[in-house]
Structures are given as structure tokens and as C-alpha cells.
mmCIF entry with sequence, helices, sheets and N, C-alpha, C, O atoms, coordinates in Angstrom:
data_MODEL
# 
_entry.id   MODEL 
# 
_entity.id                         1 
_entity.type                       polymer 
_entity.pdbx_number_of_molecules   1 
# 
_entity_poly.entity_id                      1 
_entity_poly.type                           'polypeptide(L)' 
_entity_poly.nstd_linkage                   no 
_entity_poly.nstd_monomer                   no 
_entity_poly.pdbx_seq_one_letter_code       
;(UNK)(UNK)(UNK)(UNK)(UNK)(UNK)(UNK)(UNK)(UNK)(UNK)(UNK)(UNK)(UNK)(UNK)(UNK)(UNK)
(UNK)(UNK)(UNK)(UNK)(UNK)(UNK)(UNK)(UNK)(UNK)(UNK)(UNK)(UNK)(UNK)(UNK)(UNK)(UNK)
(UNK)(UNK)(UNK)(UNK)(UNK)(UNK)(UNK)(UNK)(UNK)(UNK)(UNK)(UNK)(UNK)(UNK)(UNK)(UNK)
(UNK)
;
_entity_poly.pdbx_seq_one_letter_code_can   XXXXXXXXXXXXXXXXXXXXXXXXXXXXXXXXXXXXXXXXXXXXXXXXX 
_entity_poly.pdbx_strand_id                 A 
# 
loop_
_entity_poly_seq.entity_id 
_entity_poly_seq.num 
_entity_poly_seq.mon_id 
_entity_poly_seq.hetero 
1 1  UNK n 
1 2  UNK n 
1 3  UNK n 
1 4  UNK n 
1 5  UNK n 
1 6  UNK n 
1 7  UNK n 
1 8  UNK n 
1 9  UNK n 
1 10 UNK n 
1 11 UNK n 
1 12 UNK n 
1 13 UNK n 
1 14 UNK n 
1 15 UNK n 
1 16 UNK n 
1 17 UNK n 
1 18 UNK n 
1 19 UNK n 
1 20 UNK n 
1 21 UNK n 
1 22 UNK n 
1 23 UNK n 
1 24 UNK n 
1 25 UNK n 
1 26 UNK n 
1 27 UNK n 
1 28 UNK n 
1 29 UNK n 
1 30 UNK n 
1 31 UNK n 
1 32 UNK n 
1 33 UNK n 
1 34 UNK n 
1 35 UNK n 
1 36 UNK n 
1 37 UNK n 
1 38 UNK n 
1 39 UNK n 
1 40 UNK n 
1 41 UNK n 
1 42 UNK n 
1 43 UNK n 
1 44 UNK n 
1 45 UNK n 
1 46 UNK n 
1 47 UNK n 
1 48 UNK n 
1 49 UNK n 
# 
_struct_asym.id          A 
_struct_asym.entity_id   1 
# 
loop_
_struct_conf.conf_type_id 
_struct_conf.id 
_struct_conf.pdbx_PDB_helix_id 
_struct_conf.beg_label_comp_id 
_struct_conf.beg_label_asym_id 
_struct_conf.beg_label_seq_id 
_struct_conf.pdbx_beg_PDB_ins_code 
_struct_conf.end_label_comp_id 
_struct_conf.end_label_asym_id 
_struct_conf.end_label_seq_id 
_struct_conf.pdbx_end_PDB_ins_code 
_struct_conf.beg_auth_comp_id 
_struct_conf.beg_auth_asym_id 
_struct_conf.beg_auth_seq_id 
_struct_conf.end_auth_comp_id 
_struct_conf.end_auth_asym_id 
_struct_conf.end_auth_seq_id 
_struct_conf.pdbx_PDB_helix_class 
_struct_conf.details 
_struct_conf.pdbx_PDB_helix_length 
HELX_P HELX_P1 AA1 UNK A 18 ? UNK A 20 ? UNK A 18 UNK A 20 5 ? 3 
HELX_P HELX_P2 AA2 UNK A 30 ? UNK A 33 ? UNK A 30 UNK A 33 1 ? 4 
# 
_struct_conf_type.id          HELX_P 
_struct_conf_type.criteria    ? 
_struct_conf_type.reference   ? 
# 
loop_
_atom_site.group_PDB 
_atom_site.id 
_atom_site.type_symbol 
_atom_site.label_atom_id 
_atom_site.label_alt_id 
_atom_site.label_comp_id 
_atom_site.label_asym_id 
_atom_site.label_entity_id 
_atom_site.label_seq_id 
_atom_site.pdbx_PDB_ins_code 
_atom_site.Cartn_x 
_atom_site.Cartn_y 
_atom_site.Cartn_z 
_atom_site.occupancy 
_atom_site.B_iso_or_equiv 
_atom_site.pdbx_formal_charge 
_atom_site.auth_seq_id 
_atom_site.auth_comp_id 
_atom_site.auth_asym_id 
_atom_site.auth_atom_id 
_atom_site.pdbx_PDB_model_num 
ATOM 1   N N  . UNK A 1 1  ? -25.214 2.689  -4.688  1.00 0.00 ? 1  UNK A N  1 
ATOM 2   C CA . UNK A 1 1  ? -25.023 3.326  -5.933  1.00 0.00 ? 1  UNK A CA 1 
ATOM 3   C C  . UNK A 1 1  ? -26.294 3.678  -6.663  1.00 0.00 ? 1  UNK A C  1 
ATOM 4   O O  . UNK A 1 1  ? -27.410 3.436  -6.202  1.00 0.00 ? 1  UNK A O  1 
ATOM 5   N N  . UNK A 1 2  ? -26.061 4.290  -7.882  1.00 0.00 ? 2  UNK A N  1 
ATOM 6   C CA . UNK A 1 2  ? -26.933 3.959  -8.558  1.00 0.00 ? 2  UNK A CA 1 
ATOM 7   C C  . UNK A 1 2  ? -26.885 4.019  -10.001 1.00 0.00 ? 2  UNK A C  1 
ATOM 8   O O  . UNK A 1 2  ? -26.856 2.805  -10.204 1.00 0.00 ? 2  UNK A O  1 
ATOM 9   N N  . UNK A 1 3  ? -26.846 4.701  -11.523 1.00 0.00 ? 3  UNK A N  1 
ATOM 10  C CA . UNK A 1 3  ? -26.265 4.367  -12.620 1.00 0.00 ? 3  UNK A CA 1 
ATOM 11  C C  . UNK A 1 3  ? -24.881 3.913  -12.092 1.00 0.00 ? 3  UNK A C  1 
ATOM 12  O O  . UNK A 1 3  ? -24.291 2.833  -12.116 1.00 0.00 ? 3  UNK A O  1 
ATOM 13  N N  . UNK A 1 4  ? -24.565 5.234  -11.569 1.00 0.00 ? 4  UNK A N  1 
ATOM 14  C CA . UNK A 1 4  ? -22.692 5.146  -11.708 1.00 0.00 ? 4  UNK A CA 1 
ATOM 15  C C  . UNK A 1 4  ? -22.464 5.394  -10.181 1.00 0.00 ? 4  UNK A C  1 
ATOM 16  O O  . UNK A 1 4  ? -23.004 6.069  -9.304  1.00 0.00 ? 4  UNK A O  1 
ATOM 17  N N  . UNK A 1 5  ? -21.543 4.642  -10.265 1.00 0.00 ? 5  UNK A N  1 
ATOM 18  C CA . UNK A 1 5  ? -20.783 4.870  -8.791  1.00 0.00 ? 5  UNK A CA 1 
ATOM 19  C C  . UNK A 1 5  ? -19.466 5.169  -8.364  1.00 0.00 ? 5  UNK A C  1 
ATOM 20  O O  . UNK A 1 5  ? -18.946 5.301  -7.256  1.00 0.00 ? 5  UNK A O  1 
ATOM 21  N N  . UNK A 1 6  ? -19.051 5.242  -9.563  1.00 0.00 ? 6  UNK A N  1 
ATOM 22  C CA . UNK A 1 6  ? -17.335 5.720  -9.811  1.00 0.00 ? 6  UNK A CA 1 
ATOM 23  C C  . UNK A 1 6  ? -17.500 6.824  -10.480 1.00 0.00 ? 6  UNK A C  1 
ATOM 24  O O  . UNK A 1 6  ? -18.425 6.819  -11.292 1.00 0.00 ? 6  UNK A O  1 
ATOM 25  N N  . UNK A 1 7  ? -16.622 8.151  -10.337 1.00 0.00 ? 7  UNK A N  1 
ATOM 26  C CA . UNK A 1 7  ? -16.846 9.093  -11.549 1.00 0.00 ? 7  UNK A CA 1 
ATOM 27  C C  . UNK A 1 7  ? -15.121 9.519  -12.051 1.00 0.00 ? 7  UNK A C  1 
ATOM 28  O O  . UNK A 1 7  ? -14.774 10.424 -12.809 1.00 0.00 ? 7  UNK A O  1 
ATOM 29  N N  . UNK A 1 8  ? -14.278 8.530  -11.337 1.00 0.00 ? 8  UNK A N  1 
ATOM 30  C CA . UNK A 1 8  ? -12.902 8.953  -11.235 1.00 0.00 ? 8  UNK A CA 1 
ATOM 31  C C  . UNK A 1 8  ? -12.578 7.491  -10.627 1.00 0.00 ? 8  UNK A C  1 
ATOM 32  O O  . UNK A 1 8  ? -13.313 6.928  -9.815  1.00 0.00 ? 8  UNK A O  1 
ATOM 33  N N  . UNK A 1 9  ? -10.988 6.783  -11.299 1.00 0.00 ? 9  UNK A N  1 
ATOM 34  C CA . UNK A 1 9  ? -10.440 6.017  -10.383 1.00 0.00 ? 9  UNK A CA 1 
ATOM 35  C C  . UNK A 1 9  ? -9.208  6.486  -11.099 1.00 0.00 ? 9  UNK A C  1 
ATOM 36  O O  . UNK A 1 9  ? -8.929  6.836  -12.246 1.00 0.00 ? 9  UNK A O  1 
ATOM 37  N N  . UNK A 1 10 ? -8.336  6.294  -9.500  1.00 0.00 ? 10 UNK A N  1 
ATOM 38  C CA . UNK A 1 10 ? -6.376  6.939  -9.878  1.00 0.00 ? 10 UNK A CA 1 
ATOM 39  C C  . UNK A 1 10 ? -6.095  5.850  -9.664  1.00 0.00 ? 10 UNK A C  1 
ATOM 40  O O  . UNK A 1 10 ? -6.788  5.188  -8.893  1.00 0.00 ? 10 UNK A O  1 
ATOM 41  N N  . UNK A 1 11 ? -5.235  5.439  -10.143 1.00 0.00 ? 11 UNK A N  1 
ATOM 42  C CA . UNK A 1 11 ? -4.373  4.247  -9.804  1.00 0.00 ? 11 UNK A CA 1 
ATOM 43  C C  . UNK A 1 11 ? -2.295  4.446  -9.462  1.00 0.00 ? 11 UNK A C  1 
ATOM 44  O O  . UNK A 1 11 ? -1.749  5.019  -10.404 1.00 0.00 ? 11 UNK A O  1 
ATOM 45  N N  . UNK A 1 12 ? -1.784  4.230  -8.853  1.00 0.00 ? 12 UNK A N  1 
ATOM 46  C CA . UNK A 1 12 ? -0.904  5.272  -8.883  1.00 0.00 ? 12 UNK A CA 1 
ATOM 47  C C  . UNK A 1 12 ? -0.044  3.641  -8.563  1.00 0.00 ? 12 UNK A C  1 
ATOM 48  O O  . UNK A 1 12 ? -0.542  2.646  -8.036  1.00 0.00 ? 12 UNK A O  1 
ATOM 49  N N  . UNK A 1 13 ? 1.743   3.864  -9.225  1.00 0.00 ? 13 UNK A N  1 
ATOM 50  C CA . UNK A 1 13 ? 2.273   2.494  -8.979  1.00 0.00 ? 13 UNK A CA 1 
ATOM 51  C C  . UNK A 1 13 ? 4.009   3.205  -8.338  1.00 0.00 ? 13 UNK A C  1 
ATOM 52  O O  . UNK A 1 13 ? 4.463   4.336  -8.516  1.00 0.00 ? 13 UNK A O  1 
ATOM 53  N N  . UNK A 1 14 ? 4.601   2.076  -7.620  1.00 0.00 ? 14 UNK A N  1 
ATOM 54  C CA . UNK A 1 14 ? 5.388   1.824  -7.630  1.00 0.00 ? 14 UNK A CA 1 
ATOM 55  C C  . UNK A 1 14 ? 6.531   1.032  -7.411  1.00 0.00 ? 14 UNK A C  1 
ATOM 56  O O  . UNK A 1 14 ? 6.077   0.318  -6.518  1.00 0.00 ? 14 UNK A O  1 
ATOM 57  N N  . UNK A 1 15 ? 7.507   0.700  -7.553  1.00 0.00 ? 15 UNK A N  1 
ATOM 58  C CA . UNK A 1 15 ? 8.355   -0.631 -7.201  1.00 0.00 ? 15 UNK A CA 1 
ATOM 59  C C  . UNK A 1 15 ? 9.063   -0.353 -6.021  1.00 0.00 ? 15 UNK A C  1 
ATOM 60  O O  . UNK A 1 15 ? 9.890   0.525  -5.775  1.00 0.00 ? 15 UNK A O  1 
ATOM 61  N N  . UNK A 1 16 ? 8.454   -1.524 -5.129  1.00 0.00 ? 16 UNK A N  1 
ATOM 62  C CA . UNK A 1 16 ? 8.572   -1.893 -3.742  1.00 0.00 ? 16 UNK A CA 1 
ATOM 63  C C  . UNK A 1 16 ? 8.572   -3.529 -3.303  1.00 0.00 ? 16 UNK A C  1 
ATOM 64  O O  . UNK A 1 16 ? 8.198   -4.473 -4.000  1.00 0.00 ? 16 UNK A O  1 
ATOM 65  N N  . UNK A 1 17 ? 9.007   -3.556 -2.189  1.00 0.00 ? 17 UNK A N  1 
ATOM 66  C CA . UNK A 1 17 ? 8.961   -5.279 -1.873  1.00 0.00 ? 17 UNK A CA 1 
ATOM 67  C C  . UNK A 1 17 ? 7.083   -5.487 -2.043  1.00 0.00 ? 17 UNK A C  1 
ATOM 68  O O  . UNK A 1 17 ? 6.223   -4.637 -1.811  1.00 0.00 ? 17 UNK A O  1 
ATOM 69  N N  . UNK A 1 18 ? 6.881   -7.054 -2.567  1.00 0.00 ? 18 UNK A N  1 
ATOM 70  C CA . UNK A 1 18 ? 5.759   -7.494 -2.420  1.00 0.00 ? 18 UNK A CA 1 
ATOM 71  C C  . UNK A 1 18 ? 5.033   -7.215 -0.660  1.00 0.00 ? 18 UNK A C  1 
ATOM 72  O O  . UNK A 1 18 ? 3.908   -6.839 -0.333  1.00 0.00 ? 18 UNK A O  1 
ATOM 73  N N  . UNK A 1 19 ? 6.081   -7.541 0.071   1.00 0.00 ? 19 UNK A N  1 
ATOM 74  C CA . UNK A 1 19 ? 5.190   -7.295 1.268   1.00 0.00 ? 19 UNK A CA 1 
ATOM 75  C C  . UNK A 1 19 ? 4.741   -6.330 1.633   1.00 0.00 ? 19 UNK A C  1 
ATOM 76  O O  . UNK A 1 19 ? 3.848   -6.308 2.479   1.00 0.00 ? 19 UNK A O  1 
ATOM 77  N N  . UNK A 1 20 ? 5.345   -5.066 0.978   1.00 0.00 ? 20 UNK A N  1 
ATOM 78  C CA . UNK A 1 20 ? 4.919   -3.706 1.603   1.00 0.00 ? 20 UNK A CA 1 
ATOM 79  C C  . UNK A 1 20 ? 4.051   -3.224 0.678   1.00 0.00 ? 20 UNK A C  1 
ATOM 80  O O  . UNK A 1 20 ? 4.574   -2.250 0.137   1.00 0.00 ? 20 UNK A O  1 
ATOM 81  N N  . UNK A 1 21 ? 3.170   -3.406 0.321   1.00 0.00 ? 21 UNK A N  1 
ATOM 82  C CA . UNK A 1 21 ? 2.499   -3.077 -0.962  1.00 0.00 ? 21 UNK A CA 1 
ATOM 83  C C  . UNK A 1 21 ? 1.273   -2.581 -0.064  1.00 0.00 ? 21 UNK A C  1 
ATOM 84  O O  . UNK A 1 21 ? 0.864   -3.397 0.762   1.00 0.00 ? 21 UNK A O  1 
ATOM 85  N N  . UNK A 1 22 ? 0.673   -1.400 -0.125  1.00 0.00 ? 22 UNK A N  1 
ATOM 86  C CA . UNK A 1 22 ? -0.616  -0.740 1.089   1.00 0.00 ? 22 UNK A CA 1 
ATOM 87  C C  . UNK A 1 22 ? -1.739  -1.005 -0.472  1.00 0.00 ? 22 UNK A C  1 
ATOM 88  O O  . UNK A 1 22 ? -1.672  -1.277 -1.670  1.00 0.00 ? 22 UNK A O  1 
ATOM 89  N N  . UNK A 1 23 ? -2.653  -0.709 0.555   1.00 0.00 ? 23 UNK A N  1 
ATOM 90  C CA . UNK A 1 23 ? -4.183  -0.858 -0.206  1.00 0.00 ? 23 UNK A CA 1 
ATOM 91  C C  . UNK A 1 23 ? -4.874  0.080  0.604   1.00 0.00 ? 23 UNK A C  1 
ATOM 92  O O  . UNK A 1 23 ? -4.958  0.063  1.832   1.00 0.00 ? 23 UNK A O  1 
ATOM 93  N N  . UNK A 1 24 ? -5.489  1.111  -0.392  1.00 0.00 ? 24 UNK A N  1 
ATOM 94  C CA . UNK A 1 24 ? -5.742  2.773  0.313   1.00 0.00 ? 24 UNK A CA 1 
ATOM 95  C C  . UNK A 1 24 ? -7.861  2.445  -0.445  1.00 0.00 ? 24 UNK A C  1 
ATOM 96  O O  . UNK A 1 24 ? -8.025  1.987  -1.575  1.00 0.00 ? 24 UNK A O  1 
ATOM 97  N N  . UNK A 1 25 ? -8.534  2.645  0.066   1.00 0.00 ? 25 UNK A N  1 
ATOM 98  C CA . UNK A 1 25 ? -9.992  2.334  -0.123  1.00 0.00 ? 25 UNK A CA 1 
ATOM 99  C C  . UNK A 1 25 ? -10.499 3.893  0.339   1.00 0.00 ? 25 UNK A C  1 
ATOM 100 O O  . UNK A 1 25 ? -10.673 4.126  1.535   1.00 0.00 ? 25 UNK A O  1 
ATOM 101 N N  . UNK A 1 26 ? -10.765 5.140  -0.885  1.00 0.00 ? 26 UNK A N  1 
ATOM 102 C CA . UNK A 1 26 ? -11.003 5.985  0.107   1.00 0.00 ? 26 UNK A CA 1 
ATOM 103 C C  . UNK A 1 26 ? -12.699 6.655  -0.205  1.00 0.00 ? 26 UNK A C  1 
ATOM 104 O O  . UNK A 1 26 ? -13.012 7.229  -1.249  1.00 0.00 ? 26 UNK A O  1 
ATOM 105 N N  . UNK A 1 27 ? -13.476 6.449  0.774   1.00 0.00 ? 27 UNK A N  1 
ATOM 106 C CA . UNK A 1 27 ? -15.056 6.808  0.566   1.00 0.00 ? 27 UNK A CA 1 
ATOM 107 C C  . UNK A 1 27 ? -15.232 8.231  0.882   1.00 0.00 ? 27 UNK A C  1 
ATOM 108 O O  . UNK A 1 27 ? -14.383 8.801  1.567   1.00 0.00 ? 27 UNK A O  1 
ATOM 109 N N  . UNK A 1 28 ? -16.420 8.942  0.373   1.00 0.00 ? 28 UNK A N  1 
ATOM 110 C CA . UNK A 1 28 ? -16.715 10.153 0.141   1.00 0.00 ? 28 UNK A CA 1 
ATOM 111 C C  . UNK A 1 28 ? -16.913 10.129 1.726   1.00 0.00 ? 28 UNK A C  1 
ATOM 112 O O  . UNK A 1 28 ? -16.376 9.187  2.309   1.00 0.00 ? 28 UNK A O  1 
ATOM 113 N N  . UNK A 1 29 ? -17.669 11.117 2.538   1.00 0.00 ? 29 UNK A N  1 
ATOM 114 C CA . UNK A 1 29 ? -18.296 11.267 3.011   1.00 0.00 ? 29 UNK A CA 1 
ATOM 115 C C  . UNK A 1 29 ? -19.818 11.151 2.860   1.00 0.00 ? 29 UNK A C  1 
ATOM 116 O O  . UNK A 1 29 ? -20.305 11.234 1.732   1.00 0.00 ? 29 UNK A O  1 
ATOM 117 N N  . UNK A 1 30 ? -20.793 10.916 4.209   1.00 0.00 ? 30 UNK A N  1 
ATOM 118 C CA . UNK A 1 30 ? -22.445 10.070 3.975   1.00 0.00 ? 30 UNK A CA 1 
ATOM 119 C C  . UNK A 1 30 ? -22.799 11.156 2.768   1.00 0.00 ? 30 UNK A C  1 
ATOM 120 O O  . UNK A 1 30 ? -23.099 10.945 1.593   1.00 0.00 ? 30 UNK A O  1 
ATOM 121 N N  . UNK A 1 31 ? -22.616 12.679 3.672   1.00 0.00 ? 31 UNK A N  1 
ATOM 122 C CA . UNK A 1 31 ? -23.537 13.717 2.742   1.00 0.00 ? 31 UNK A CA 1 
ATOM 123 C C  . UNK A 1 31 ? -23.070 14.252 1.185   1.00 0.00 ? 31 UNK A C  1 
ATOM 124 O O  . UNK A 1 31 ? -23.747 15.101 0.606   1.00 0.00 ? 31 UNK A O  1 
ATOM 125 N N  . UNK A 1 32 ? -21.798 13.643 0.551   1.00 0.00 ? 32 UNK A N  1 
ATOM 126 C CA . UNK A 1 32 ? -21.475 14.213 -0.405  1.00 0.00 ? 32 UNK A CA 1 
ATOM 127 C C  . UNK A 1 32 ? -21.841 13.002 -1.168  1.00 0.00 ? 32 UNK A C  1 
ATOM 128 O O  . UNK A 1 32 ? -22.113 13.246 -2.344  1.00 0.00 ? 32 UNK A O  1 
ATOM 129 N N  . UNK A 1 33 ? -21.945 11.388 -0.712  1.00 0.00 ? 33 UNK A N  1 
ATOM 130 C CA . UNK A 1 33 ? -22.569 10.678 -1.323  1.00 0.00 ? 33 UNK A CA 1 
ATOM 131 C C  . UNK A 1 33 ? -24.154 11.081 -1.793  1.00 0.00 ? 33 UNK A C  1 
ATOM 132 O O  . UNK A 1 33 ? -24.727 10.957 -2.875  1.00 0.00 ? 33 UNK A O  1 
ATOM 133 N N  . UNK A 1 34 ? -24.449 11.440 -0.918  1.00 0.00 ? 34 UNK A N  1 
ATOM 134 C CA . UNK A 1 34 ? -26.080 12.057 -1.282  1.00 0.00 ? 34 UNK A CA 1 
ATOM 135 C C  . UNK A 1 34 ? -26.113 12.684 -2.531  1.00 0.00 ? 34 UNK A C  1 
ATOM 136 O O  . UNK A 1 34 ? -26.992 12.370 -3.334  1.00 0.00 ? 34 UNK A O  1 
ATOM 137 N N  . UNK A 1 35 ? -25.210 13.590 -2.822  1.00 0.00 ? 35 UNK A N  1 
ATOM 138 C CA . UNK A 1 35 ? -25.340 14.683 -3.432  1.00 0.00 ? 35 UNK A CA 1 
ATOM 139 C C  . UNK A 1 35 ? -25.990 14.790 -4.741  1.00 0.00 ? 35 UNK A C  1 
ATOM 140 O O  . UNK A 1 35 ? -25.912 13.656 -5.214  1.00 0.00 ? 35 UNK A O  1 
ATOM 141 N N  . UNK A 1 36 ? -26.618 15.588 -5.614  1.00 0.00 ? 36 UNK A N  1 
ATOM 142 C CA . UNK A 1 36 ? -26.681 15.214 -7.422  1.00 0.00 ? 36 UNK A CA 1 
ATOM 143 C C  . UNK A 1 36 ? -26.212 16.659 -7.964  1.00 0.00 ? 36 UNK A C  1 
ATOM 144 O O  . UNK A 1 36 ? -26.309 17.815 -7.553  1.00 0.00 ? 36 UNK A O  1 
ATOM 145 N N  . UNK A 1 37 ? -25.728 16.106 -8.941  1.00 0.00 ? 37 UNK A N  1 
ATOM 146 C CA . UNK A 1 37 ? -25.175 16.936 -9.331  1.00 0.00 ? 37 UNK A CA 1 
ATOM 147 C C  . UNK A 1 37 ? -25.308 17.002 -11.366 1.00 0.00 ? 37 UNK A C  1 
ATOM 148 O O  . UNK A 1 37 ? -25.333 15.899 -11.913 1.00 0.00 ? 37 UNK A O  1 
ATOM 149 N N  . UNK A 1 38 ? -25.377 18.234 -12.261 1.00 0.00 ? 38 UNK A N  1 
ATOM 150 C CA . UNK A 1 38 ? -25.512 18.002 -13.299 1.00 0.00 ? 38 UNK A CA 1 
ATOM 151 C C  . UNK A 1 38 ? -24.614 18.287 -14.781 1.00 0.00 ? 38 UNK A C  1 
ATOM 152 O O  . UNK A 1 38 ? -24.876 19.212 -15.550 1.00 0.00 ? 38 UNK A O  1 
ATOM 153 N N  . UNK A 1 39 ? -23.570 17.336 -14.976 1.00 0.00 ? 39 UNK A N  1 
ATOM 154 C CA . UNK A 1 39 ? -22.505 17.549 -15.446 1.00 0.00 ? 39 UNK A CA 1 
ATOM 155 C C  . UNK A 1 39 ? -23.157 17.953 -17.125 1.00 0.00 ? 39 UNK A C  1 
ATOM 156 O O  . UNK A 1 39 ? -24.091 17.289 -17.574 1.00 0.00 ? 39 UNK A O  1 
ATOM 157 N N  . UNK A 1 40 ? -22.551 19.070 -17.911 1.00 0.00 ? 40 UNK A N  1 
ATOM 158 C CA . UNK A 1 40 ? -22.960 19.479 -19.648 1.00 0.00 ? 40 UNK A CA 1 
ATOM 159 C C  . UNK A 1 40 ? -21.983 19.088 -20.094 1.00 0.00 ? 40 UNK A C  1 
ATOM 160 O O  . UNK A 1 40 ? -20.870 19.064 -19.570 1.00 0.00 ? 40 UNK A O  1 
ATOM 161 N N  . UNK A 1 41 ? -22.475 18.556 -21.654 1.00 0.00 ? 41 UNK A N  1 
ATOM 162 C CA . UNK A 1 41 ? -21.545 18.177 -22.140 1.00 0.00 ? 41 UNK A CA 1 
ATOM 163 C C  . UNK A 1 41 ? -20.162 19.128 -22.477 1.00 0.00 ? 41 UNK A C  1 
ATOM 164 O O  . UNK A 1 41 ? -19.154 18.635 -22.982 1.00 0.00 ? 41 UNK A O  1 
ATOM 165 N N  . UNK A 1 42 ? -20.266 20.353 -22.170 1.00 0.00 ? 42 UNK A N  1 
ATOM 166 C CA . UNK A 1 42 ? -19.218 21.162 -22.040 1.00 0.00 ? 42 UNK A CA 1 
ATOM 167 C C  . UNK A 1 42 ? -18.649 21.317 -20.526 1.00 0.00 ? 42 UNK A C  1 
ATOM 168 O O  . UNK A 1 42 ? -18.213 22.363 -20.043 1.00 0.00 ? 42 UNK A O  1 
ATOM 169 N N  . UNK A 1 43 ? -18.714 20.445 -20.078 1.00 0.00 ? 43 UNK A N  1 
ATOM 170 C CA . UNK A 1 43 ? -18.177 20.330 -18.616 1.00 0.00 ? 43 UNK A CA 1 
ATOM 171 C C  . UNK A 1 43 ? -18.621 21.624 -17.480 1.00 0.00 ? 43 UNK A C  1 
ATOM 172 O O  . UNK A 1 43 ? -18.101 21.959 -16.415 1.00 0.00 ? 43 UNK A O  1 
ATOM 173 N N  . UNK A 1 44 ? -19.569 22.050 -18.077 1.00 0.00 ? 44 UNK A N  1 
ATOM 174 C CA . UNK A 1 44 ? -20.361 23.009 -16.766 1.00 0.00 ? 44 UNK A CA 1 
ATOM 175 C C  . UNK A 1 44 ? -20.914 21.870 -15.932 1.00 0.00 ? 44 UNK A C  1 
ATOM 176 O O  . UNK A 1 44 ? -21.293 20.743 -16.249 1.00 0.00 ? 44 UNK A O  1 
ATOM 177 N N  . UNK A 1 45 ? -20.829 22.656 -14.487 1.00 0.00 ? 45 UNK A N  1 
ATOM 178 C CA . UNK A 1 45 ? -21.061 21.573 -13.098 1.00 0.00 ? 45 UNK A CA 1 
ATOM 179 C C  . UNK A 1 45 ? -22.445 22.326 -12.811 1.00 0.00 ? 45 UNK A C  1 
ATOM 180 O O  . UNK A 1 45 ? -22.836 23.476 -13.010 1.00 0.00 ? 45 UNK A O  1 
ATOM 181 N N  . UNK A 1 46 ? -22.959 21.291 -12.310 1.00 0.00 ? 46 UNK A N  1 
ATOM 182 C CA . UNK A 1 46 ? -24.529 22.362 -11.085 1.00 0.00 ? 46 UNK A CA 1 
ATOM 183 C C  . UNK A 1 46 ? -24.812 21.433 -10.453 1.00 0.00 ? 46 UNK A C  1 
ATOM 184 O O  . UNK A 1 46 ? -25.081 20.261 -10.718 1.00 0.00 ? 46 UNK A O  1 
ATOM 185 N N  . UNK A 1 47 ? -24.710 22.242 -9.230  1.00 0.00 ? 47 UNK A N  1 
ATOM 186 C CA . UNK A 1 47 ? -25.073 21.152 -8.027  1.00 0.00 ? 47 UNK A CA 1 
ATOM 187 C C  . UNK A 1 47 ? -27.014 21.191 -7.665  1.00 0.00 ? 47 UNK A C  1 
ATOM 188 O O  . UNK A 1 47 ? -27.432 22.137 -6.997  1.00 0.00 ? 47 UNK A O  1 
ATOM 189 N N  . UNK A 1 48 ? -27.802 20.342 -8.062  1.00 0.00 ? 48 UNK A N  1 
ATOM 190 C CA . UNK A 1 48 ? -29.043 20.470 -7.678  1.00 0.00 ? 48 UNK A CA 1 
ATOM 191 C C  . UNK A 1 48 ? -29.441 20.172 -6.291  1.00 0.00 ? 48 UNK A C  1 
ATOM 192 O O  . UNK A 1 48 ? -30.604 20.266 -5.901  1.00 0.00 ? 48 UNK A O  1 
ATOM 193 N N  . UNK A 1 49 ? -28.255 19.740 -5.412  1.00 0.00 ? 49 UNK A N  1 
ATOM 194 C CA . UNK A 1 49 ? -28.581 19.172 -3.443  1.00 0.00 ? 49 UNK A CA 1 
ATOM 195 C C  . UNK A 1 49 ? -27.422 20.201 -3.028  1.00 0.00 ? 49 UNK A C  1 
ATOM 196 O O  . UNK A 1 49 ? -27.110 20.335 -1.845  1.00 0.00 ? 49 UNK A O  1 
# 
């Protein structure tokens, strides 16, 4: 990581038996981890990589 390492978490629910309950872990890809990018406070994006 580095400041931030989350920029989004979903959490999504529903009622099911305790046993069937999945656990979903899902990572970027290496090169989009790389990436930087420069968010305005008016939500303009720019990708600097």
C-alpha cells in the first residue's frame, strides 16, 4: 500500500444457512495496482501511469 489502499469497499448481505456463507477477496491486477492516478475535488480523474 501506501496512504490508502482501499478506495471502495461493497459489502453486499444475505440470509442463508451459516454454513454456506462464501468469502469473495477480490485483488486488482499487479499493473493496475501500480497505477497513480489524480482524483479533483470535482471528481475529474487523470491517470499520470
Amino acid at each position: 500500500g501506501g496512504d490508502t489502499t482501499a478506495l471502495a469497499v461493497k459489502i453486499n448481505y444475505a440470509f442463508r444457512h451459516p454454513a454456506s456463507f462464501p468469502v469473495a477477496v477480490a485483488f486488482q491486477c499487479w499493473a493496475a495496482r501500480r497505477a497513480t492516478v489524480r482524483i479533483s475535488p470535482d471528481g475529474n480523474i487523470e491517470y499520470l501511469t
